[in-house]
C-alpha positions as a printed Julia matrix, in Angstrom:
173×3 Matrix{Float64}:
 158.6   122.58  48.53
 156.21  125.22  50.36
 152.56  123.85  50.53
 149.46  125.29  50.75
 147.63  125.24  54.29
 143.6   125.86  55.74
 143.02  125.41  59.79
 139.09  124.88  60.16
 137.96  125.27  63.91
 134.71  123.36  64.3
 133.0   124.39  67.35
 129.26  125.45  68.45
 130.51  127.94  70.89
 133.79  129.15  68.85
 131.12  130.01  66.19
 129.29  132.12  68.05
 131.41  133.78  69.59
 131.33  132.28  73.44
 134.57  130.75  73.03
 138.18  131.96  72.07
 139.67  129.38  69.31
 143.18  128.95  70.74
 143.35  125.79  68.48
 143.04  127.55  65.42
 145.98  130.39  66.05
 147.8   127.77  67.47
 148.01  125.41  64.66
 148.31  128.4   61.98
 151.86  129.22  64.03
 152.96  125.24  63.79
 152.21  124.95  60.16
 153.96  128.84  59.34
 157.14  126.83  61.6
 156.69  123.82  59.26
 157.07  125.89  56.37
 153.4   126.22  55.46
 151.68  128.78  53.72
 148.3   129.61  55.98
 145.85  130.63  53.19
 142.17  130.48  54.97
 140.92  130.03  58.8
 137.44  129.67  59.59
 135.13  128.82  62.55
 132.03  127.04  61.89
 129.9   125.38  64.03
 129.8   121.26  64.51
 127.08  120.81  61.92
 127.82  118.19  59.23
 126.71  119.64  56.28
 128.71  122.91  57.37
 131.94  121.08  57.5
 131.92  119.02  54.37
 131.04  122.53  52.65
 133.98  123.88  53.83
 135.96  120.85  53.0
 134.81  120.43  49.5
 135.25  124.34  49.38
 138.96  124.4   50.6
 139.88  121.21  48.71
 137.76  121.55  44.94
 137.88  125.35  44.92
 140.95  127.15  46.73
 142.8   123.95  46.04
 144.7   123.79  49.56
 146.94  121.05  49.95
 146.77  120.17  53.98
 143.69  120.91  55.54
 143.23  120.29  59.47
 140.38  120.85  61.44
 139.97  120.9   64.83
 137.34  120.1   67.55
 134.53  118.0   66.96
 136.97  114.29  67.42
 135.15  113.42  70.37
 132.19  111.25  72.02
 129.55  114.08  72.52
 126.59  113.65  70.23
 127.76  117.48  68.34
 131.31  115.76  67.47
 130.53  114.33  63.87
 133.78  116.13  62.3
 135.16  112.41  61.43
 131.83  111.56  59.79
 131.85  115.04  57.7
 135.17  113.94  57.26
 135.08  110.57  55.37
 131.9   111.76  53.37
 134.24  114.07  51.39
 137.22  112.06  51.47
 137.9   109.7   48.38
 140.88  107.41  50.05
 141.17  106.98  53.68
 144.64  107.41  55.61
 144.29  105.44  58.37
 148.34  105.47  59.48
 148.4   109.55  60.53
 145.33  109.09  63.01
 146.84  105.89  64.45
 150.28  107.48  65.11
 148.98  110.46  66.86
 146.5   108.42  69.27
 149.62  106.55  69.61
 151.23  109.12  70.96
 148.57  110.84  72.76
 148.35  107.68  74.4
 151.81  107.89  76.15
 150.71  111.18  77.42
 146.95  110.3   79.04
 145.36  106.95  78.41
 142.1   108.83  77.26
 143.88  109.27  74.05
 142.19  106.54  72.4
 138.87  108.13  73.02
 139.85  110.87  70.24
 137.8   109.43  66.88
 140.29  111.67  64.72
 140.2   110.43  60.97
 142.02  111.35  57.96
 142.18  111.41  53.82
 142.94  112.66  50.6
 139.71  114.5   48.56
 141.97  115.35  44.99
 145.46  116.76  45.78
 144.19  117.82  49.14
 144.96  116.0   52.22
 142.29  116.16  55.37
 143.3   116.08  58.59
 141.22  116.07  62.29
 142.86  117.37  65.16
 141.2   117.48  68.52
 139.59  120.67  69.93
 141.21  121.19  73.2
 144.94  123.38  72.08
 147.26  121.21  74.06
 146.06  118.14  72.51
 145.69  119.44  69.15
 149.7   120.53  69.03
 150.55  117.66  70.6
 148.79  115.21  67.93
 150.04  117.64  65.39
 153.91  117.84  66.23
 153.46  113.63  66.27
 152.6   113.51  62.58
 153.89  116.75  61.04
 157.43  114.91  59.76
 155.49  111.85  58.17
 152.94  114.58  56.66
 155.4   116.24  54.77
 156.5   113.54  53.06
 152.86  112.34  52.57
 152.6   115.76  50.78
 155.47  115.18  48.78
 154.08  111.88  47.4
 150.93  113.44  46.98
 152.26  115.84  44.56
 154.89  114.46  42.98
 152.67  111.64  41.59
 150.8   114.35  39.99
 153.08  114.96  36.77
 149.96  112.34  35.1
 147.9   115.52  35.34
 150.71  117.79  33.48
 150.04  116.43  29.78
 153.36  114.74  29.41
 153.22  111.73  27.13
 153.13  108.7   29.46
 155.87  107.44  29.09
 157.94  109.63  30.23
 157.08  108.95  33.92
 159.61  107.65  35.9
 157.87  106.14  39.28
 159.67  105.47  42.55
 158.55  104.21  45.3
């Protein structure tokens, strides 16, 4: 099944314009690969209140099913994406952010300085990715097998919402 997909670039300088977002364009072309459908892009600038409008906007209103975001994962006082993040988010998935600092880690030991966080807000699932383009395909193409199937079991355990009687739901796990 073909899901729905947003790439949020949060950067000061991307938003106005002193930076080119290569991590954006970037991660549009892995999720189009992954089979994907790229419905809204946006750059906005690492302000919290910003993001988690966004957020709630992409997840309550255009109802996309992956969101990722990029920049913002870091140490510098601006990078408060993972706060913005877990505000909006109802569960936590802490597995997805461990893997890819796992594997960021067998590239450059700095790895575990990325604060990346991720979570499901509804049938959406949220998803930081750091701001620098290598780094952001890299922790990307670590996760984007498990995430499909986390996308599967997202939406499969939806048939609750379809007005069937209940019990006619078969669950496996």
């Amino acid at each position: 099944m073909s899901y729905t997909a947003a790439v949020l670039t949060i950067s000061d300088k991307g938003s106005r314009g002193e930076r080119v977002d290569t991590s954006g364009p970037a991660l549009v072309k892995m999720l189009e690969e992954a089979g994907y459908e790229v419905k809204y892009t946006t750059i906005i600038p690492d302000e919290r209140e910003m993001i988690k409008d966004e957020l709630i906007k992409c997840a309550d209103e255009l109802k996309i099913a992956l969101i990722l975001t990029t920049g913002g994962t870091g140490f510098s006082p601006r990078d408060i994406t993972p706060e913005a993040t877990l505000e909006v988010i109802e569960r936590e998935v802490r597995g997805i952010p461990e893997l890819m600092r796992a594997e960021s880690c067998k590239i450059t030991d700095k790895g575990c300085l990325s604060r990346a966080a991720c979570g499901i807000r509804g049938r959406s699932l949220i998803l930081n990715l750091p701001g620098s383009e290598k780094a952001a395909k890299e922790n990307f193409a670590a996760v984007v097998s498990p995430l499909g199937h986390g996308m599967d079991m997202l939406y499969s355990a939806g048939s609750a919402d379809c007005g069937e009687p209940a019990h006619e739901h078969h669950h496996h796990h």
